[in-house]
C-alpha positions as CSV (number, residue, x, y, z in Angstrom):
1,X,-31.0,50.3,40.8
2,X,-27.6,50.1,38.6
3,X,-26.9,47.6,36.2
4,X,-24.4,45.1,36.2
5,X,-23.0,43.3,32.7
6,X,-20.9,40.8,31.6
7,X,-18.4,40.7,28.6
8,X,-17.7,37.8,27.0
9,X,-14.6,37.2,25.5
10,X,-15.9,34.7,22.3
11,X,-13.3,33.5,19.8
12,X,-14.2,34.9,16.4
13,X,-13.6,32.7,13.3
14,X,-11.5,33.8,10.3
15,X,-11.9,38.0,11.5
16,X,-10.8,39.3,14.5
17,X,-12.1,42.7,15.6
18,X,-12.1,44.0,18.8
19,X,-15.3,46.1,18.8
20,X,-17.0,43.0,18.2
21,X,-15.5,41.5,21.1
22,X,-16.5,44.0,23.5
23,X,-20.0,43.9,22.4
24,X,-22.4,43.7,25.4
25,X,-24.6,41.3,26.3
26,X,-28.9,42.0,26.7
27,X,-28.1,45.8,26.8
28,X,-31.3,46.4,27.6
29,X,-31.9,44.5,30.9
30,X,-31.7,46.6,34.2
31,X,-30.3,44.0,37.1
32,X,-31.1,45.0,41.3
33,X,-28.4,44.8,43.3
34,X,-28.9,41.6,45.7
35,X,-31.6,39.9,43.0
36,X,-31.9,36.5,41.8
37,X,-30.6,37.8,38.5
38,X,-28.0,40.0,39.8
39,X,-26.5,36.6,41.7
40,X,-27.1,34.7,38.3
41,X,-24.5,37.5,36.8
42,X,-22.1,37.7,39.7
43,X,-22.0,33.8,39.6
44,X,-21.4,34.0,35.2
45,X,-18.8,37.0,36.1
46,X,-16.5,35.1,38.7
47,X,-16.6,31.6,36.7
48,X,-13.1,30.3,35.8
49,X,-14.5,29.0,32.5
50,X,-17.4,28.7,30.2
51,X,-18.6,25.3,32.0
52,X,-19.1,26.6,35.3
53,X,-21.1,29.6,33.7
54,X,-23.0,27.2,32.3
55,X,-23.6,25.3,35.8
56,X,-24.7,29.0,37.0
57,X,-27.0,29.4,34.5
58,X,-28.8,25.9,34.9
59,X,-28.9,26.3,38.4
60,X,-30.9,29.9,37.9
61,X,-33.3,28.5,35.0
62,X,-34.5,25.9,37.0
63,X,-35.3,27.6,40.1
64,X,-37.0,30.7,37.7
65,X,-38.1,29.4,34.8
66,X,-40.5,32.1,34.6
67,X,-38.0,35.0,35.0
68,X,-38.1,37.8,33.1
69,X,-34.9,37.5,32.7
70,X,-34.8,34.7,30.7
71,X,-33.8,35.8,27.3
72,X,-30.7,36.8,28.6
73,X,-30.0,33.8,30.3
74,X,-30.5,32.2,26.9
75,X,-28.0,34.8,25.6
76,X,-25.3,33.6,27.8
77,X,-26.3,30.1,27.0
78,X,-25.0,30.9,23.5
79,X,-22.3,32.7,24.3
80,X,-21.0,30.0,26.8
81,X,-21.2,27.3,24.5
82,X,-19.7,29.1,21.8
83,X,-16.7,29.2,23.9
84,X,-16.5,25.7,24.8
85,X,-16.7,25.1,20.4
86,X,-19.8,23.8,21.4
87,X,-22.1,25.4,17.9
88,X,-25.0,23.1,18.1
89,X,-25.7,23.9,21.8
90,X,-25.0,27.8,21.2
91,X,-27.3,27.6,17.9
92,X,-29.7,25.9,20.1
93,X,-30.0,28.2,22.6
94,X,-29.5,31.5,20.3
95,X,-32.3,30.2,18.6
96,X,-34.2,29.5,21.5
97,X,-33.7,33.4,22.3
98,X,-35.3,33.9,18.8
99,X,-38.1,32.0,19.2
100,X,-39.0,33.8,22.2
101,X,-38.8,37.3,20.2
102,X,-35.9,38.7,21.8
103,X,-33.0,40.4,19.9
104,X,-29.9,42.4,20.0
105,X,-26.5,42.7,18.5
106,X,-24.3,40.3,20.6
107,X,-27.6,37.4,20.1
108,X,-27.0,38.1,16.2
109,X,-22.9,37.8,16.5
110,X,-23.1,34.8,18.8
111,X,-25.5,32.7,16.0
112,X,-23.5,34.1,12.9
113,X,-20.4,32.9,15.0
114,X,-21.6,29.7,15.5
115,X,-23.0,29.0,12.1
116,X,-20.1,29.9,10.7
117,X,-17.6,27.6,12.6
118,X,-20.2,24.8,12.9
119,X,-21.8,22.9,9.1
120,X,-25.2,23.6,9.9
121,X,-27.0,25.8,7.5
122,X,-31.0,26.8,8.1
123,X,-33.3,29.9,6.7
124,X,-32.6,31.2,11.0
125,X,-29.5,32.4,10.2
126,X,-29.9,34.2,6.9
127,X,-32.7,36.0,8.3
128,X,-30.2,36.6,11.2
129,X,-27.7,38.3,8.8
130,X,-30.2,40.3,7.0
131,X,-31.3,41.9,10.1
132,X,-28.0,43.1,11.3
133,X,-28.2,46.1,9.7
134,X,-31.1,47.7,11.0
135,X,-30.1,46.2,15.0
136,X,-26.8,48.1,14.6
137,X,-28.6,51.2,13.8
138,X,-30.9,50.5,16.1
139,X,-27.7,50.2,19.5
140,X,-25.4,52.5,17.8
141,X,-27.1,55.1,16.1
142,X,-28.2,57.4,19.0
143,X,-25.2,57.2,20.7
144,X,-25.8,59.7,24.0
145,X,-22.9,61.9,25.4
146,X,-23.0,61.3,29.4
147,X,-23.0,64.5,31.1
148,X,-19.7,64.2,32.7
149,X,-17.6,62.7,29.6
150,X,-14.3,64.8,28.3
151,X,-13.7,65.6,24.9
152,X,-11.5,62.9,24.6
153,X,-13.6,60.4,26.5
154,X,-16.7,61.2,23.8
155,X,-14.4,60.9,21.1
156,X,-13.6,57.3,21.9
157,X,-17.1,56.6,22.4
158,X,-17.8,57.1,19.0
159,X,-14.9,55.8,17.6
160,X,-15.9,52.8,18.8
161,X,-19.4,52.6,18.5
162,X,-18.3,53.6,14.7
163,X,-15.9,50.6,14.7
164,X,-18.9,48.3,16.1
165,X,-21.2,49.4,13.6
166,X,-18.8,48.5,11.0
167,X,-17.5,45.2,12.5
168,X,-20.8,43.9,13.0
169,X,-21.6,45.0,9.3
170,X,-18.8,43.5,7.9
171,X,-18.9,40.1,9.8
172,X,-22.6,39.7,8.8
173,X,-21.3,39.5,4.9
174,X,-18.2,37.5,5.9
175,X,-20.3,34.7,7.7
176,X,-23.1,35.0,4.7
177,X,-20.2,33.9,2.4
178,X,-19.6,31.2,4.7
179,X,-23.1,29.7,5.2
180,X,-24.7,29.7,1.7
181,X,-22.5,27.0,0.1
182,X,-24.0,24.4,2.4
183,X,-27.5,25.7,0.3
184,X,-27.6,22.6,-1.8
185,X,-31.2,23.6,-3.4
186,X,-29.7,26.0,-6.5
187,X,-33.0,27.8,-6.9
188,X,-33.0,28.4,-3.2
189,X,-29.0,29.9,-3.3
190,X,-30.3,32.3,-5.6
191,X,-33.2,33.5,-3.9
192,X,-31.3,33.9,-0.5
193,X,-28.3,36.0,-2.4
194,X,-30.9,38.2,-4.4
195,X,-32.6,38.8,-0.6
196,X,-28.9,39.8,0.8
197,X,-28.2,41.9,-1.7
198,X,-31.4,44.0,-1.3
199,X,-30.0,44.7,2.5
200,X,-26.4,45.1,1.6
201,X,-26.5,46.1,-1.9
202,X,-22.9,47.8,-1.7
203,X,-21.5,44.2,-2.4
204,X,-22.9,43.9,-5.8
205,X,-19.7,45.8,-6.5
206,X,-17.5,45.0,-3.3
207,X,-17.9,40.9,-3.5
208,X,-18.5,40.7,-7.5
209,X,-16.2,38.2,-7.9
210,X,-17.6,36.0,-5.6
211,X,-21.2,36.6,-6.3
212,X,-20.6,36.0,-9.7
213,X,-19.0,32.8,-9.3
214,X,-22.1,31.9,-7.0
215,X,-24.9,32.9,-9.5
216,X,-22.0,30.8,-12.4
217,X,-22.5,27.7,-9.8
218,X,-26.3,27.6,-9.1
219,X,-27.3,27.9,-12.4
220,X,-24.7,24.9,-13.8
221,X,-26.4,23.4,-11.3
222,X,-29.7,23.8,-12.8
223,X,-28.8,23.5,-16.5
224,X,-29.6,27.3,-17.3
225,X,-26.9,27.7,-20.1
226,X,-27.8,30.6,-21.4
227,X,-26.9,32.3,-18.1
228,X,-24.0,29.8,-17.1
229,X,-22.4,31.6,-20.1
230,X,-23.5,35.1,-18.8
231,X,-22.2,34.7,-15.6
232,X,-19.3,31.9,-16.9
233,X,-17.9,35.3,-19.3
234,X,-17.9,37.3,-15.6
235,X,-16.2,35.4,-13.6
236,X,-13.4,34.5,-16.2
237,X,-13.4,38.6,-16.4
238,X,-13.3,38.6,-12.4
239,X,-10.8,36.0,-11.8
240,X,-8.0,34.6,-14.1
241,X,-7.1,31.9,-11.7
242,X,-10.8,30.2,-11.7
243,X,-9.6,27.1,-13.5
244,X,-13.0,25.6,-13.2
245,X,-14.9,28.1,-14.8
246,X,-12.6,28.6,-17.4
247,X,-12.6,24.7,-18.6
248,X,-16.7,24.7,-18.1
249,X,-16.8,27.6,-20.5
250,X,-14.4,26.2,-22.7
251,X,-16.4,23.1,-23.2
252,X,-19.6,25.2,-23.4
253,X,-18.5,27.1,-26.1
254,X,-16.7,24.3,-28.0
255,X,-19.5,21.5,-27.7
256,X,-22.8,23.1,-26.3
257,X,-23.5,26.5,-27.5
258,X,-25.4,26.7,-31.1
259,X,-23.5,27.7,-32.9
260,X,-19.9,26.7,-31.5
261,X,-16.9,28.8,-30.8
262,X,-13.6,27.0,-31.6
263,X,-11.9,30.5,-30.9
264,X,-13.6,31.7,-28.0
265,X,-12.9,27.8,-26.5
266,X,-9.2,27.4,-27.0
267,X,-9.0,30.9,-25.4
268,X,-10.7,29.7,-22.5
269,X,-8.8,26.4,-22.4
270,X,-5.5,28.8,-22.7
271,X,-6.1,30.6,-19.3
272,X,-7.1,27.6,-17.8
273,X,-3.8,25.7,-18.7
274,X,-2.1,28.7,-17.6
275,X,-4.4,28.8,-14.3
276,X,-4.1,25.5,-13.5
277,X,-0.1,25.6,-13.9
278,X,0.1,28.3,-11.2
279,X,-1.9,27.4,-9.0
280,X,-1.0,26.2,-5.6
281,X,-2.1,23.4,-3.5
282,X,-4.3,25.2,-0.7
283,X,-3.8,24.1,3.3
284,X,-5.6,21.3,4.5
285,X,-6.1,19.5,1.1
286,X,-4.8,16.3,0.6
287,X,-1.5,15.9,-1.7
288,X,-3.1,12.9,-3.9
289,X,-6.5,14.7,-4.2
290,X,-4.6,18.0,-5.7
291,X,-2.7,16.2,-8.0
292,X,-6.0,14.4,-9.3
293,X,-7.5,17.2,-9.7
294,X,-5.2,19.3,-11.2
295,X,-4.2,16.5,-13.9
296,X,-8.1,16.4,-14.5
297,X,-8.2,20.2,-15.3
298,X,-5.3,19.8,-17.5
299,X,-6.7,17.4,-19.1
300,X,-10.1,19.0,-19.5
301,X,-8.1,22.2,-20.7
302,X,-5.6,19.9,-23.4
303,X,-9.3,17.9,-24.7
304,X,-11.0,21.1,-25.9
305,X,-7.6,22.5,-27.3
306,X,-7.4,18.9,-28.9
307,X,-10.5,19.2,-30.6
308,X,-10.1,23.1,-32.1
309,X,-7.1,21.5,-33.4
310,X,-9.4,18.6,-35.2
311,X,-11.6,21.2,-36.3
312,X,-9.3,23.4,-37.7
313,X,-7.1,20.3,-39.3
314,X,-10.1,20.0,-41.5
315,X,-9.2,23.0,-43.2
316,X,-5.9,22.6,-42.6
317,X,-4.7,19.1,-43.1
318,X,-2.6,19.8,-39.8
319,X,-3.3,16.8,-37.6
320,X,-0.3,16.5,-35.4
321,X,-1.3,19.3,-33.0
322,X,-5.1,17.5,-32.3
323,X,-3.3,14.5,-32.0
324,X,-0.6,15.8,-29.5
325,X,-3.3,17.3,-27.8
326,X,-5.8,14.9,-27.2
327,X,-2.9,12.2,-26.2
328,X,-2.0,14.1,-23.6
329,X,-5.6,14.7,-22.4
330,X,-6.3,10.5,-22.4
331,X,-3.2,10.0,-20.5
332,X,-4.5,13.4,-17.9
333,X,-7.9,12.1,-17.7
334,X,-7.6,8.9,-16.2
335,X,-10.1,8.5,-13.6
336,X,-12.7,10.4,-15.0
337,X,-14.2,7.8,-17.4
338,X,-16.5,9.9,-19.3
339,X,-14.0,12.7,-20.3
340,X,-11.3,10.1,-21.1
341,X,-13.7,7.9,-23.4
342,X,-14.5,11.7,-25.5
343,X,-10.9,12.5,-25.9
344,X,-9.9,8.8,-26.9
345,X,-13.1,9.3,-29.5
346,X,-11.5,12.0,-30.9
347,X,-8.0,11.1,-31.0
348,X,-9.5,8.1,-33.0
349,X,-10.8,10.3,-35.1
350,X,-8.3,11.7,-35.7
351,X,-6.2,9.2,-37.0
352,X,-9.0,8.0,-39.0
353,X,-9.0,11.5,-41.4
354,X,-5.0,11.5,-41.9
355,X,-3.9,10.5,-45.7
356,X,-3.3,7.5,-45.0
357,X,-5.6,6.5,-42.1
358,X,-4.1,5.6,-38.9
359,X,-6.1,2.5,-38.4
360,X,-3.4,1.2,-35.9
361,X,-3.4,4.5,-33.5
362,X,-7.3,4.4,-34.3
363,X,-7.7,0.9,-32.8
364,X,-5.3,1.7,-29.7
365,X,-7.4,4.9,-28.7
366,X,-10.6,3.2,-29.7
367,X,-10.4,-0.3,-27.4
368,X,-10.0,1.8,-24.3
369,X,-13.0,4.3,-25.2
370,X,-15.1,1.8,-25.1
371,X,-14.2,0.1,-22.0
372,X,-15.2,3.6,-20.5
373,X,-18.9,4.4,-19.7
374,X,-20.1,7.8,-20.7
375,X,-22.2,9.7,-23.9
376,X,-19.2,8.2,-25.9
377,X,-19.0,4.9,-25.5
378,X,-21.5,4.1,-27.8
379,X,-19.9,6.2,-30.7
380,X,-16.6,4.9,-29.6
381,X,-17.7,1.3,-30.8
382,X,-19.4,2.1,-33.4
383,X,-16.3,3.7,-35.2
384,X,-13.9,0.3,-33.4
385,X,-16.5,-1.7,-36.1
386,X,-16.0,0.7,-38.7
387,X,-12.5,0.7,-38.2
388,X,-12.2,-3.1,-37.7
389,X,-13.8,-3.6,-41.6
390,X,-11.2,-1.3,-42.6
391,X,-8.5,-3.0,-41.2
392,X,-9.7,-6.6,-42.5
């Protein structure tokens, strides 16, 4: 009896590394010469493309669908549909492979693939990833000189098994980072990261930035403040360019923490202006939505520097600079009702506390606030009445 095996060729997304391409296939089935199963690989071998592997396949699991071969069949399933950008169908049948508790390497590269490229998301695939660790131990760590090897020949061998232990390792955290966005449940994203990090605990350190930003999002989500700040203050630390943070924990700090810090915000809003300034339209996003949403971080980044300025004016007298500011920010904010109502509020304000009052700016700034739904429009027109029995 020898074995016969078939290497698949599978287009990796966003990595490329050969070891993982040459990763074989249900290493531990034995195929006769002149079997069922042996024709089954001969037929996969010679195909001219991944849909007439596929036609050899059906043809062999309906005429043995009791073979003991079948988790391999299911295996090249995958791996054939993967090829054809097919992800549902090579999910399907990867899971299928699963279900019927069989596993190896090339079964876990073939689903993280296919997750990956596809939007699917499901608890299968982050159990998938945490296991990778212990299946590459388990096919690469008692790597066996043949008898007849050279020196040279065993010193490829486990270069390569080295490079597949490493590839495989290093794809599993690449396609992790991939799949857990699509986690919409923020409780849920945190449990799955706490679980990865227990099996690869080296990215605590390696992926900081990105956990960070992670743990930062899932808790917004949840309205934890006290750790939005914690993990806010890392990522601002971690990144410089994170414009979104850095306007979150500028507001935070200016209008939600008790007590508020008018320093600590315009710092924040600072970076973010610069941020935001630098930073470059990424491929595939649409010109008009880049622009919106840069001018809305602006804006965002001009409103809290707007009201330090009103804050400090009290002390000051200086009311020009809150004014420029939050200007600018009504104008930036257009489209985003409930940011656009606060700063108008505020620029009214600040008309309303200069010596003499401002009732004309006031007015201006106060009938578009309150055409503008959002926690301000109902301050917004009760200062228009105030100011409206000043003015008459």
């Amino acid at each position: 009896m020898i074995r016969r095996t078939c290497i698949f060729f599978v287009a990796m997304v966003a990595m490329a590394a050969s070891a993982l391409y040459a990763q074989q296939p249900c290493p531990g089935f034995v195929v006769a010469i002149g079997t069922d199963e042996d024709k089954l690989m001969l037929a996969v071998n010679g195909a001219d493309n991944p849909q007439q592997q596929i036609d050899a396949l059906d043809k062999f699991t309906q005429a043995h669908p009791d073979s003991k071969y079948m988790p391999c069949a299911l295996e090249y399933y995958a791996s054939s549909y993967l090829k054809l950008n097919n992800f549902d169908k090579s999910i399907e049948f990867g899971e299928k492979d699963l279900a019927a508790n069989y596993q190896d390497l090339n079964l876990y590269l073939n689903l993280m693939r296919a997750y990956a490229s596809s939007t699917k998301v499901s608890d299968t695939i982050f159990a998938v990833i945490n296991k990778v660790p212990d299946q590459v131990k388990t096919e690469t760590g008692n790597l066996m000189r043949p008898a007849k090897a050279t020196d040279d020949e065993w010193a490829k061998m486990q270069s390569e098994n080295q490079e597949l232990a490493k590839d495989s390792h290093d794809y599993a955290v690449w396609a992790f980072f991939q799949v857990l966005p699509r986690v919409t449940d923020p409780a849920k994203r945190i449990d799955i990261l706490q679980s990865f990090l227990k099996v690869y605990p080296e990215q605590e350190k390696a992926s900081a930035a990105q956990i960070d930003h992670i743990y930062f999002d899932a808790y917004r989500a949840q309205n934890n403040l006290p750790k939005v700040v914690e993990y806010g203050d890392k990522v601002a630390a971690d990144d410089p360019n994170a414009v979104e943070v850095l306007n979150t924990m500028g507001l935070i700090e200016e209008f939600y923490v008790n007590p508020p810090s008018v320093d600590k915000a315009t710092g924040y809003a600072q970076k973010a202006m610069t941020a935001a300034q630098n930073l470059k339209k990424p491929d595939g996003v649409d010109d008009a939505a880049f622009k919106a949403e840069m001018s809305k971080q602006l804006g965002i980044a001009h409103l809290t520097l707007g009201y330090g300025a009103l804050v400090r004016a009290e002390k000051t007298g200086r009311l020009l600079p809150a004014i420029d500011e939050l200007k600018t920010a009504g104008n930036l904010l257009e489209g985003n009702p409930a940011l656009q109502g606060q700063a108008l509020f505020y620029l009214a304000n600040a008309y309303e506390i200069g010596t003499p009052a401002n009732h004309r700016g006031a007015l201006d700034a106060l009938n578009k606030a309150v055409a503008l739904p959002g926690p301000f429009q109902a301050q917004a027109q009760a200062l228009l009445a105030k100011v409206k029995a000043a003015v008459h």
